[in-house]
VOGU-3710 file (C-alpha; in Angstrom, 3 decimals, decimal comma):
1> xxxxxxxxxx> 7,920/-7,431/12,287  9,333/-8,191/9,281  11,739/-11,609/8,043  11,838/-12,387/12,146  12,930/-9,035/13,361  11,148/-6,017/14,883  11,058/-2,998/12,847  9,399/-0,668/14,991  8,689/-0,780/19,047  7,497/2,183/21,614
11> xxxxxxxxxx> 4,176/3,239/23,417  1,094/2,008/20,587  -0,106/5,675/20,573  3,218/6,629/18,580  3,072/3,779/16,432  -0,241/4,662/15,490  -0,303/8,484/15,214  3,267/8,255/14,038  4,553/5,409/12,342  8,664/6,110/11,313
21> xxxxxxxxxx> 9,317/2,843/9,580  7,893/2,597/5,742  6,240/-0,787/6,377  4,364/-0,066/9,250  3,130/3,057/7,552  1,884/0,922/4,525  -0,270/-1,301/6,948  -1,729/0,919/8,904  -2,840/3,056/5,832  -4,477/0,133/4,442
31> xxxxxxxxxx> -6,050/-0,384/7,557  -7,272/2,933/8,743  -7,331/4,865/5,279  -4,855/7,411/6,382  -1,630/8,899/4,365  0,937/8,865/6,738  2,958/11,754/4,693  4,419/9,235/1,907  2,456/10,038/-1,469  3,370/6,675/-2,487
41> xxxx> 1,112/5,004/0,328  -1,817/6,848/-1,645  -0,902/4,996/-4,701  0,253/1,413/-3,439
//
């Protein structure tokens, strides 16, 4: 969710083995450790 509005919905397991929107990738990578293919997540 961001600003109110849902970014990203579906089955959990493809949220978190597959996250498509940027923000969601940059929380779970903080949370699990994991570079979800954006070499910017390594260095944020």
């Amino acid at each position: 969710m961001e600003g109110g509005v849902v970014v990203e919905q579906g089955p959990p397991e493809e949220i978190f083995n597959a996250p498509k929107d940027k923000r969601t990738q940059q929380f779970l990578a903080r949370l699990s450790g994991k570079n979800f293919g954006d070499p910017e997540l390594v260095n944020s």
